[in-house]
Rosetta silent file (secondary structure, phi, psi, omega in degrees, C-alpha in Angstrom):
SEQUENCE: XXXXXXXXXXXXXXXXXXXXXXXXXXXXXXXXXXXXXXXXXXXXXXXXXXXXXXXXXXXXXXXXXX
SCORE:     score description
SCORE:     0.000 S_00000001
   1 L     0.000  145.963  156.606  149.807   90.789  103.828 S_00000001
   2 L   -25.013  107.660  106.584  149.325   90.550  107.508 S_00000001
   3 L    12.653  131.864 -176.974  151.977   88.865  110.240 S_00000001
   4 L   -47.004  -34.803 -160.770  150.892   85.653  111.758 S_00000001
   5 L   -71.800  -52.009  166.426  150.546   87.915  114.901 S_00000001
   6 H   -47.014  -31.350 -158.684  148.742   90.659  113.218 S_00000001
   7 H   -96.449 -147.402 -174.648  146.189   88.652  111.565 S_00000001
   8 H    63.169  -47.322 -169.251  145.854   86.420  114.825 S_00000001
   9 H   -51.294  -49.127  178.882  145.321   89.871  116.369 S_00000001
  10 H   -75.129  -26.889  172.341  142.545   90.900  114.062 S_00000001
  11 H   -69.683  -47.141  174.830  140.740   87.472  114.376 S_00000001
  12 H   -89.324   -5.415  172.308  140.220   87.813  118.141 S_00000001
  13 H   -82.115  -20.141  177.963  139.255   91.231  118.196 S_00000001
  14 H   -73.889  -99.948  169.004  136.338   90.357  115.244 S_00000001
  15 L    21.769  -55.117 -178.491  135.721   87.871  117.556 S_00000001
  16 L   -94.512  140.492  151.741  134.932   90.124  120.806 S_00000001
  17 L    -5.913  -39.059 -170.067  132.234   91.775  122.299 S_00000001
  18 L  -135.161  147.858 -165.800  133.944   94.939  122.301 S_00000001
  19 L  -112.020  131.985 -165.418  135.958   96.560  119.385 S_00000001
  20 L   -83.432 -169.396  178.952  139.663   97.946  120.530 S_00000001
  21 L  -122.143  132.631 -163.259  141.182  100.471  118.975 S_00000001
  22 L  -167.697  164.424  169.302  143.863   99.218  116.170 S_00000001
  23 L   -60.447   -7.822 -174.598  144.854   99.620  112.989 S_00000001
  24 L  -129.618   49.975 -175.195  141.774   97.327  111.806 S_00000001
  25 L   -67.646  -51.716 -165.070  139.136   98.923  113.730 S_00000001
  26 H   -69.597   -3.691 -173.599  137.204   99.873  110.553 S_00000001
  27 H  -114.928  -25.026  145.005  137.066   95.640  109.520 S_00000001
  28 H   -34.713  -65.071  177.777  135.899   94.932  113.223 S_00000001
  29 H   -53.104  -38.957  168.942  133.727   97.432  112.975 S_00000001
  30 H  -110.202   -7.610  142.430  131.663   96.326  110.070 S_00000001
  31 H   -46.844  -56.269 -151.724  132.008   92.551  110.776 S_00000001
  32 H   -83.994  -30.545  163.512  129.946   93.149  114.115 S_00000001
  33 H   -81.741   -9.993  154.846  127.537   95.522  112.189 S_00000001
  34 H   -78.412  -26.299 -167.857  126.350   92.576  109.406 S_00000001
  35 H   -82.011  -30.000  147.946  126.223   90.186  112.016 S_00000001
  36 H   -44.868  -49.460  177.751  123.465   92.635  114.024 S_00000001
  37 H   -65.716  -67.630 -178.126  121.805   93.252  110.958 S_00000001
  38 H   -86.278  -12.716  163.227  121.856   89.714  109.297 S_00000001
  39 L   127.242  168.641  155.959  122.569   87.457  111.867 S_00000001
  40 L   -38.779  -29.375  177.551  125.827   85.403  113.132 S_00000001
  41 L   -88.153  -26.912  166.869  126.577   83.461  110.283 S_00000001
  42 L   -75.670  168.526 -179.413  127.270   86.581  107.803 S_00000001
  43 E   131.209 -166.510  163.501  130.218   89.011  108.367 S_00000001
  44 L  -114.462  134.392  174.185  133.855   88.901  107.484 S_00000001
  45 L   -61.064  139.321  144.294  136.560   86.019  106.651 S_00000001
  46 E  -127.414  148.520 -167.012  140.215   87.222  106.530 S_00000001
  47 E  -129.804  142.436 -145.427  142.814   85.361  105.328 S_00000001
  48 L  -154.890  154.033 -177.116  146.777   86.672  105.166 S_00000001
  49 L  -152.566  122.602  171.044  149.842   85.600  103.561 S_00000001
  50 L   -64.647  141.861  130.111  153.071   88.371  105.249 S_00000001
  51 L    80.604  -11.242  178.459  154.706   89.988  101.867 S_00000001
  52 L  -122.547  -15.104  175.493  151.990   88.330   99.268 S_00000001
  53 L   132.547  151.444 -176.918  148.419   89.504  100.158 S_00000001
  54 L   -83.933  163.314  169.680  145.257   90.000  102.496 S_00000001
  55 E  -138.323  141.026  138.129  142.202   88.336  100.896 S_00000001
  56 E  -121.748  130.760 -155.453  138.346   89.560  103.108 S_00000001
  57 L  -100.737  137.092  172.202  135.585   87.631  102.254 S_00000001
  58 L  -116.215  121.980  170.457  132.052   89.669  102.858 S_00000001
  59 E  -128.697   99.313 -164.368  129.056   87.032  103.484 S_00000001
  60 L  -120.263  159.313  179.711  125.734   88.931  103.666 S_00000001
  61 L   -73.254  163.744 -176.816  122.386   86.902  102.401 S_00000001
  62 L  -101.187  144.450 -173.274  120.862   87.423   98.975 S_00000001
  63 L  -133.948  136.005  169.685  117.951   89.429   99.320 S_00000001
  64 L  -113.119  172.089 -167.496  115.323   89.320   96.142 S_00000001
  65 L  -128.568  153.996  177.267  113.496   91.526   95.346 S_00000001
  66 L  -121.782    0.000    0.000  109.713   90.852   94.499 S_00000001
């Protein structure tokens, strides 16, 4: 798992306008591309525990198909 600091790190960079360069560029990167595709309320949660595990949550809409 993440550091308070790290995952703090990773939260405001999902967060911005512009994606930095970091180790968790590629989890920026496709948070900001579902929320352009599907809107602001999809993308990804992350959640951290240091020394016990990351958990990221993907929330895209169910699409049927008819």
């Amino acid at each position: 798992g993440m550091t308070e600091e790290e995952l703090r790190n990773l939260r405001t960079n999902m967060q911005s306008d512009i994606i930095k360069e970091s180790r968790h560029i590629g989890v920026t990167n496709v948070d900001q591309r579902l929320k352009l595709y599907f809107g602001e309320e999809y993308g990804l949660t992350v959640e951290s525990r240091e020394r016990i595990g990351t958990t990221i949550r993907v929330r895209i809409p169910r699409i049927y198909n008819a």
